[in-house]
Residue frames relative to the residue before (quaternion, step in Angstrom):
aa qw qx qy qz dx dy dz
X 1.0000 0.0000 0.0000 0.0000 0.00 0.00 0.00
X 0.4390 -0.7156 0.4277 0.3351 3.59 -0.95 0.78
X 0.8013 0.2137 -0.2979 0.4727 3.33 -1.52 1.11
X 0.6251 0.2455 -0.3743 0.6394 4.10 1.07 0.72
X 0.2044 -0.7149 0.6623 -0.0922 3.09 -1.37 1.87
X 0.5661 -0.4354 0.3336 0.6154 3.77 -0.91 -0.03
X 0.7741 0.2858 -0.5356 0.1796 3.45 -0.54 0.04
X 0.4301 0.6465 -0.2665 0.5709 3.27 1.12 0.09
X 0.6939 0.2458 -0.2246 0.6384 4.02 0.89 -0.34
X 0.6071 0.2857 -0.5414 0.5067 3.84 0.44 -0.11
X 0.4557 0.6209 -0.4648 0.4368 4.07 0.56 0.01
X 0.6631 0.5926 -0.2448 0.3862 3.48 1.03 -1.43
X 0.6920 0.5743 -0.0069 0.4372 2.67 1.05 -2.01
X 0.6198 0.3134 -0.3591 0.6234 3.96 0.65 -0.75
X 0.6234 0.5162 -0.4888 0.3256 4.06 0.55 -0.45
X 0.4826 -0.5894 0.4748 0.4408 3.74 1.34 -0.53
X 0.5133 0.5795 -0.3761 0.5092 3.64 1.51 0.97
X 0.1148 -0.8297 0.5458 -0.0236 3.43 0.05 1.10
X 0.9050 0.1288 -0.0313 0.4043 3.72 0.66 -0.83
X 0.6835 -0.1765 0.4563 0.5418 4.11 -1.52 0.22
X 0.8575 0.3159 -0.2661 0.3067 3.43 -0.46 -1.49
X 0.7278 0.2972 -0.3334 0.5205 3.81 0.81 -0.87
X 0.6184 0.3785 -0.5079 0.4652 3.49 0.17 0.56
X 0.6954 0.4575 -0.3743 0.4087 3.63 0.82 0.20
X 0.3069 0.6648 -0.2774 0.6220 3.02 2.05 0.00
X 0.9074 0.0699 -0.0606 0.4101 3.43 -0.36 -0.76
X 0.3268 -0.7328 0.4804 0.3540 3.95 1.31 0.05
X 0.8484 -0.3421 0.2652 0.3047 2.90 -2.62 0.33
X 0.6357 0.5298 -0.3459 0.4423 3.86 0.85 -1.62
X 0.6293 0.5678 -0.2677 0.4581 3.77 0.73 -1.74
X 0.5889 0.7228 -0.1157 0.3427 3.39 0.22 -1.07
X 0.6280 0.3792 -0.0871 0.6740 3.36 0.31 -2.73
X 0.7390 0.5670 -0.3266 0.1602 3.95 -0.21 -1.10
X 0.6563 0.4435 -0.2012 0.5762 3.30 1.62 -1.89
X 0.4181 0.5835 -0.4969 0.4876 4.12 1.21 -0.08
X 0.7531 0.5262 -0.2794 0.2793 3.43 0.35 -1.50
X 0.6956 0.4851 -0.1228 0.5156 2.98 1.42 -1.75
X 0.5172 0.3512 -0.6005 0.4986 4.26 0.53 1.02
X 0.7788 -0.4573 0.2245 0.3660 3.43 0.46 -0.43
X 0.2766 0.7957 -0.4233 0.3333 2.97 1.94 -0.55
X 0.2620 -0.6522 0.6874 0.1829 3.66 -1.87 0.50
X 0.1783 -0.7854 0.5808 0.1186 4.00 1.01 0.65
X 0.0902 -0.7407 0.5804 0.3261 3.30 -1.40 -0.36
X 0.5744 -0.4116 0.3330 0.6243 3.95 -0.66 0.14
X 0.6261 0.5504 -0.5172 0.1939 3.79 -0.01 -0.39
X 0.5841 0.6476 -0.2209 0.4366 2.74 1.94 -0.76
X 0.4798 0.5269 -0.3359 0.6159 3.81 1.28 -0.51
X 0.8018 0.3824 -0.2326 0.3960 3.57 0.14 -1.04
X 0.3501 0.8442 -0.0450 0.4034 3.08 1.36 -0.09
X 0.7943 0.2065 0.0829 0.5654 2.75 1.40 -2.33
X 0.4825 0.7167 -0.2941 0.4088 2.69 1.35 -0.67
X 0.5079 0.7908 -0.0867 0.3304 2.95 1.68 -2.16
X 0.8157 0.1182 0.0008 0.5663 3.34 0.62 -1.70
X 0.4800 0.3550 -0.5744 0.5600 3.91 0.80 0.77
X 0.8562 0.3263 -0.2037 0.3450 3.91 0.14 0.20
X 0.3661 -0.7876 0.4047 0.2862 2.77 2.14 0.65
X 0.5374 0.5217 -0.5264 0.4025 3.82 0.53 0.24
X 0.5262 -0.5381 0.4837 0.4468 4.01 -1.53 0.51
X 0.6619 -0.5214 0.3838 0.3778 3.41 -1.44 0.31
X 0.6228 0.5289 -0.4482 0.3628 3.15 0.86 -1.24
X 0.7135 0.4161 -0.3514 0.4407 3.77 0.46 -0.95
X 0.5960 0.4618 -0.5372 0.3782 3.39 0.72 -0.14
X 0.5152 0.6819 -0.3152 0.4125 3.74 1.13 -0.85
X 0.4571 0.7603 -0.1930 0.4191 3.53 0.95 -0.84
X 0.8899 0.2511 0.1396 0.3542 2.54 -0.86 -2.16
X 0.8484 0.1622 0.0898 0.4959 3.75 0.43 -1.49
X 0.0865 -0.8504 0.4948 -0.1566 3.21 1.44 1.25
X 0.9105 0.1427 0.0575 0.3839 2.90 -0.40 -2.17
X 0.4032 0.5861 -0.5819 0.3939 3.57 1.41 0.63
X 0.5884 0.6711 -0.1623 0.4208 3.09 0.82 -1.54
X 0.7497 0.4269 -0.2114 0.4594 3.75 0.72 -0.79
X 0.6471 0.5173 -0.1037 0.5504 2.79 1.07 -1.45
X 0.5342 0.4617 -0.3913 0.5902 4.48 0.98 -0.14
X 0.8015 0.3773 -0.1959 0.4205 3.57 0.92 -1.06
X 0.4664 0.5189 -0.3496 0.6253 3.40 1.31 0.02
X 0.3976 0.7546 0.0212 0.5215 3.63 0.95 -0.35
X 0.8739 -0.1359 -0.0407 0.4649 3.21 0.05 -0.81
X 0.3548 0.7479 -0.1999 0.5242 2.66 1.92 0.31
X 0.6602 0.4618 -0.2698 0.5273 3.49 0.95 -0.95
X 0.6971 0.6170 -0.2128 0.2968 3.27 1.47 -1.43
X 0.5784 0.3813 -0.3591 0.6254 3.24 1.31 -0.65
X 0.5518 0.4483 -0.5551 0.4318 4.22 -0.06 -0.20
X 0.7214 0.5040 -0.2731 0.3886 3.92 0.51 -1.05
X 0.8338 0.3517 -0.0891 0.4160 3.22 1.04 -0.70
């Protein structure tokens, strides 16, 4: 997929994402979060990134444009798992 290299799939992969399809399953925010939540220290390039290659668009534009949706899903689902 464009804009995810191997480091960026063994991330995928220690998240319990192995493939194009389960990460299109569960999107960029979902995704950036279950990365966060093995222990990994991701950075946002890494959200943008995913987002990146489920929208076939480069990261950088994805960085841009759909910043603070993108943050703001992961902020989000974040709270959700503290609440719950």
């Amino acid at each position: 997929m464009r804009n995810l290299g191997k480091a960026s799939w063994a991330m995928l992969t220690a998240a319990g994402i192995p493939s194009a399809d389960a990460l299109k399953a569960m999107g960029a925010a979902t995704a950036f979060v279950a990365v966060k939540r093995t222990g990994l220290k991701p950075s946002a390039n890494l959200l943008w990134a995913l987002e990146g290659a489920l929208t076939e668009r480069n990261w950088q534009d994805e960085a841009k444009t759909d910043r603070l949706s993108l943050l703001s899903q992961v902020d989000w689902l974040e709270s959700e798992a503290i609440n719950h």
